[in-house]
C-alpha positions as CSV (number, residue, x, y, z in Angstrom):
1,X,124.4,151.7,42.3
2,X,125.4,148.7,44.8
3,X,128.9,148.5,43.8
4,X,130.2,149.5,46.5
5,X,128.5,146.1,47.9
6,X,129.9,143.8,45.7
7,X,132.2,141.0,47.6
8,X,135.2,139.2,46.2
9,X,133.0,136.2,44.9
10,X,131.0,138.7,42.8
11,X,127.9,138.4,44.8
12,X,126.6,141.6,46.0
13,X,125.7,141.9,50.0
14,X,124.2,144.5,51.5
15,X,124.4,144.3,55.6
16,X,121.8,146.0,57.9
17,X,121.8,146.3,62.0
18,X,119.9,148.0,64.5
19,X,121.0,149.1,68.2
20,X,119.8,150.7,70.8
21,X,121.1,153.3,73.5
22,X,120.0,153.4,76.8
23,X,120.8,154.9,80.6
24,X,120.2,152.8,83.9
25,X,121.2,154.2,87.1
26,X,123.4,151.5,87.7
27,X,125.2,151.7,84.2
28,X,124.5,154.9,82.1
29,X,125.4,155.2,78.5
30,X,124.7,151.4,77.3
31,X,125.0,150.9,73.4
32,X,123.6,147.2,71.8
33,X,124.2,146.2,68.2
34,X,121.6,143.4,66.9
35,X,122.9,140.5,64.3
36,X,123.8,141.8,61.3
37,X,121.1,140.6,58.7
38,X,122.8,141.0,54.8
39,X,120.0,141.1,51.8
40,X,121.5,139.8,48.7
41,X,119.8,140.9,45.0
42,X,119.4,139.2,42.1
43,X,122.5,139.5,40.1
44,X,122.0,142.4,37.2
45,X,121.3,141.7,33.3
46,X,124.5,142.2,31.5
47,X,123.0,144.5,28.5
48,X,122.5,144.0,25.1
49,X,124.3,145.9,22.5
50,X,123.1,146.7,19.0
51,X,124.1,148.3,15.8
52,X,122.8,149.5,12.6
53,X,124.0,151.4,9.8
54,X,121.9,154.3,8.9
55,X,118.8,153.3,11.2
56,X,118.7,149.7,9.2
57,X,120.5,146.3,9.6
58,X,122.5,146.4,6.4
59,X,122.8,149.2,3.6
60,X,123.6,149.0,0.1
61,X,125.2,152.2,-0.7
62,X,124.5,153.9,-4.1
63,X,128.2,155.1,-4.6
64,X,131.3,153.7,-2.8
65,X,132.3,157.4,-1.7
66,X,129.4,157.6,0.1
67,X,129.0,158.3,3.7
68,X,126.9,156.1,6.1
69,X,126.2,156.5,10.0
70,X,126.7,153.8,12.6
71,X,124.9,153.8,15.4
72,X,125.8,151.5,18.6
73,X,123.2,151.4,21.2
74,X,123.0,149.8,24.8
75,X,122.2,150.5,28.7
76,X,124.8,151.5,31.4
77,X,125.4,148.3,32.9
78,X,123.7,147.9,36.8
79,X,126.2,148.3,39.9
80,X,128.9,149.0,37.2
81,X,132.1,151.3,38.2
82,X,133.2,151.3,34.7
83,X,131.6,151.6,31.2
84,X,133.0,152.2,28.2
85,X,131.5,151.3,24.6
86,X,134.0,150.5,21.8
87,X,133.5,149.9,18.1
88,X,137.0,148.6,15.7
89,X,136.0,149.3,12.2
90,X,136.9,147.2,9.5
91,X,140.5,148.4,7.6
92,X,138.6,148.8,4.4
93,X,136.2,152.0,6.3
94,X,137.8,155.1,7.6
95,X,136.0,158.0,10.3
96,X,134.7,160.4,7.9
97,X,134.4,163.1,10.8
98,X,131.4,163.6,13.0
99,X,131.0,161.2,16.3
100,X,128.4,162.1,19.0
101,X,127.0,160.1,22.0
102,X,123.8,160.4,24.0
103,X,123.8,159.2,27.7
104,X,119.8,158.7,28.8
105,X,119.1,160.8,25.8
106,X,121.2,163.7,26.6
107,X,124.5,164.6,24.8
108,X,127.6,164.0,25.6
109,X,130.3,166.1,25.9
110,X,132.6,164.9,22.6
111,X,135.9,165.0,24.4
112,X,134.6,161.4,26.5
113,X,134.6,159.9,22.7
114,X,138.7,159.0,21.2
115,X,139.2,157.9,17.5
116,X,142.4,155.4,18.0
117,X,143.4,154.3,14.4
118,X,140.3,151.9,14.0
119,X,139.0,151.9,17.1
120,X,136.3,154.6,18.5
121,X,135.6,154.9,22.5
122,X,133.3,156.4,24.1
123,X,134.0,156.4,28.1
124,X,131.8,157.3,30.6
125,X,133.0,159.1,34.1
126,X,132.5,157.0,37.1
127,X,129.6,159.3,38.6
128,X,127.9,158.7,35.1
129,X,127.9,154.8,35.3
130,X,127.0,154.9,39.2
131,X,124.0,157.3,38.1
132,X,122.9,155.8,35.1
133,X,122.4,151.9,35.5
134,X,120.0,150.3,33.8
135,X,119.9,153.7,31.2
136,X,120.4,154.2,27.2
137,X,123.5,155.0,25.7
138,X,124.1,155.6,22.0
139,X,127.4,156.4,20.1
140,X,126.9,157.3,16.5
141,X,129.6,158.0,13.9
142,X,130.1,158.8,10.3
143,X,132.3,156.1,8.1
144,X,133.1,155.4,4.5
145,X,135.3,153.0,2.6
146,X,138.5,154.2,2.0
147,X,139.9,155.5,-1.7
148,X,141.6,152.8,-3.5
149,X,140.3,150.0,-1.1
């Protein structure tokens, strides 16, 4: 993770110099630095997100009771601090229960995932992001339409 390289302008920099350390007779204990020579990366993809319902693009459901899965997938974001993946669902659906998220295909605990009224998080710590660029993330979660809607 090069975040900690990343300069004001949003370009990331990543400095490097050499020295050297060496004892005359006439002057002991001389320290050089060279020029500092900064690489600069490409800047990083921002990721793609996708989501299905029940493994498919669309779903026609057989009875309007019925409860479907939503799955959001995408990749930790490169040189990222912060990562968070957030899904508002329409007034007409409500949660019906079970969430669960996968970091790099292992599970997450569920206490990183809030329900907010409409709104489900799923938040990763900083060491996670730092540790996981370029990595899959899933959040999946079970919806229906709401009774009387």
């Amino acid at each position: 993770n090069l975040s900690a390289y990343v300069k004001e302008d949003g370009r990331t920099q990543i400095p490097n110099k050499a020295s050297y350390d060496a004892s005359f007779p006439h002057k002991p204990g001389v320290h050089k630095d060279s020029n500092e020579v900064p690489v600069t990366p490409p800047t990083p993809d921002e990721p793609e997100i996708k989501k299905d319902v029940n493994g498919k693009a669309e779903e026609t459901l057989a009875k309007r009771d019925q409860v479907f899965t939503y799955n959001v997938k995408t990749t930790v974001a490169q040189d990222a601090t912060a990562f968070s993946v957030t899904d508002k669902i329409e007034d007409v659906l409500e949660f019906a229960g079970t969430s669960s998220a996968k970091l790099n295909g292992q599970a997450l605990d569920a206490s990183q995932i809030k329900v907010e009224g409409q709104t489900i998080t799923l938040t990763l710590t900083e060491d996670q992001v730092k540790a996981n660029g370029g990595q899959a993330v899933e959040l999946t979660f079970d919806a229906k339409i709401k009774a009387g809607a």
